[in-house]
C-alpha positions as MATLAB code, in Angstrom:
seq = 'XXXXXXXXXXXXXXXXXXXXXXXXXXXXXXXXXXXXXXXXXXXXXXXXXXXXXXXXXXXXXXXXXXXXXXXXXXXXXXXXXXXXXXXXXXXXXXXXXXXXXXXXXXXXXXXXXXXXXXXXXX';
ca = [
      46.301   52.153   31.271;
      49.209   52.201   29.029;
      51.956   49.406   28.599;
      55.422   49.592   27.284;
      57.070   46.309   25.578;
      60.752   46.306   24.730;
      61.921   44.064   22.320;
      65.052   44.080   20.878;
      67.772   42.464   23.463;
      70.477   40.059   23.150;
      73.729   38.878   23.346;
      76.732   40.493   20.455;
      80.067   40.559   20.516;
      82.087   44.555   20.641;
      81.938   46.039   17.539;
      78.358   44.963   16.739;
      74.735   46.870   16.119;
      71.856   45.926   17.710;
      68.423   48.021   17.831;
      65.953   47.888   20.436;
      62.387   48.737   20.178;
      59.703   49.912   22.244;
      55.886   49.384   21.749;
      53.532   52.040   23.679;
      49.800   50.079   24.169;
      46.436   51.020   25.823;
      45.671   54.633   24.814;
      45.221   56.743   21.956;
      46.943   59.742   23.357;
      50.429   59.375   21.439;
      52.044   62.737   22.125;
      54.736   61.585   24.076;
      58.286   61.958   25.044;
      59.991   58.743   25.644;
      63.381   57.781   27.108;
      66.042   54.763   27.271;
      67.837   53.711   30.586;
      70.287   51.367   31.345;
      71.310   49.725   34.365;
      74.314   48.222   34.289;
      75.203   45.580   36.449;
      75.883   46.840   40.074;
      74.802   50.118   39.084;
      71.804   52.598   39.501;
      69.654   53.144   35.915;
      70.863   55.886   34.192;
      69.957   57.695   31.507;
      70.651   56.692   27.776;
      68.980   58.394   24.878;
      65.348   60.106   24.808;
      63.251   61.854   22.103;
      60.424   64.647   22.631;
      57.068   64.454   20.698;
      58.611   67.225   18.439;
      61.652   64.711   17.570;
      63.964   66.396   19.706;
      66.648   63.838   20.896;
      69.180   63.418   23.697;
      72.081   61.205   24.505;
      74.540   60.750   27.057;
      77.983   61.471   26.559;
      79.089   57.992   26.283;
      76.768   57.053   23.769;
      76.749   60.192   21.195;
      77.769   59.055   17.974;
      77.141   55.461   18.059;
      73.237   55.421   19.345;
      70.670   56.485   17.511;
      66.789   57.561   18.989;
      63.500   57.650   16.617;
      60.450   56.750   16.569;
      57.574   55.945   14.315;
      54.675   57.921   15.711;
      51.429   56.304   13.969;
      52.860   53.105   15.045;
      53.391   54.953   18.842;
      56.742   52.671   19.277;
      60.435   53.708   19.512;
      63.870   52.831   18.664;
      67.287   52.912   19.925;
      69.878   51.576   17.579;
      72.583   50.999   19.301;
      76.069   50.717   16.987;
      79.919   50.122   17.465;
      78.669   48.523   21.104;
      81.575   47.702   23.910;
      81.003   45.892   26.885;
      80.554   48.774   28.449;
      77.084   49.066   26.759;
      75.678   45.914   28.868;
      72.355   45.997   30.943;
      68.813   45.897   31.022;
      67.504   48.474   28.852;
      64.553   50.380   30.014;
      62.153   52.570   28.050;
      59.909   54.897   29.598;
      57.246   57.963   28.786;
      56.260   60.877   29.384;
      54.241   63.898   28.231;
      55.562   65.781   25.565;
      59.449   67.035   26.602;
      62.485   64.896   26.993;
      63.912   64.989   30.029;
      66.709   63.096   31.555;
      65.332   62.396   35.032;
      64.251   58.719   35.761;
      61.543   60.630   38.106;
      59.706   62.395   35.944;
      58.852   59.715   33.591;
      55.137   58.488   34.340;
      55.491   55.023   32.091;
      57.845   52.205   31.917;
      58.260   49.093   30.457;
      59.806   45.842   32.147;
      63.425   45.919   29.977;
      65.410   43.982   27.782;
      69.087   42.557   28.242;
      72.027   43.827   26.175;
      75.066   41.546   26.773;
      78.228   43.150   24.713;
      81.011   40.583   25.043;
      85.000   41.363   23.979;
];
């Protein structure tokens, strides 16, 4: 069994960092890839930011530049710091895992954790 915690949520104004964290629990096996969604209110989860086992990293458009994926594998949790956020930026933020490679698709991620809010206000 394996259980992801998020941590890292709250409520900052445009213009603001905030970093979110993700805790992987429950086996030893620690070569994965792991992911950050958002769903934004009214709207389907979409992809963020994710980072292979190998420290490769991907971000959506909208967030290159201002995000920022790593992760601390001996401690098997993950980071997304999040700067220069707009309101835009607001919604549960999911993290989820997988075996080795990024990917992008929601699908093909086997793990995921419950979320954490990100409220960006003007």
């Amino acid at each position: 069994q394996v259980w992801l915690v998020e941590s890292g949520g709250g409520v900052v104004r445009a213009g603001d960092s905030l970093t979110l964290s993700c805790a992987l629990t429950g086996r030893s096996y620690n070569r994965y890839a792991m992911a950050w969604f958002r769903r934004a209110p009214g709207l389907e989860r979409e992809f963020t930011a994710a980072i292979s086992w190998t420290a490769d990293t991907d971000y959506t458009d909208s967030v290159k530049g201002r995000f920022n994926i790593s992760r601390d594998n001996a401690q098997n949790t993950w980071y997304l710091e999040m700067n220069s956020l707009k309101p835009e930026d607001t919604g549960i933020y999911f993290c989820a895992a997988r075996f080795l490679v990024l990917s992008r698709k929601e699908s093909e991620y086997v793990y995921w954790g419950q979320g954490t809010q990100v409220t960006v206000s003007s």
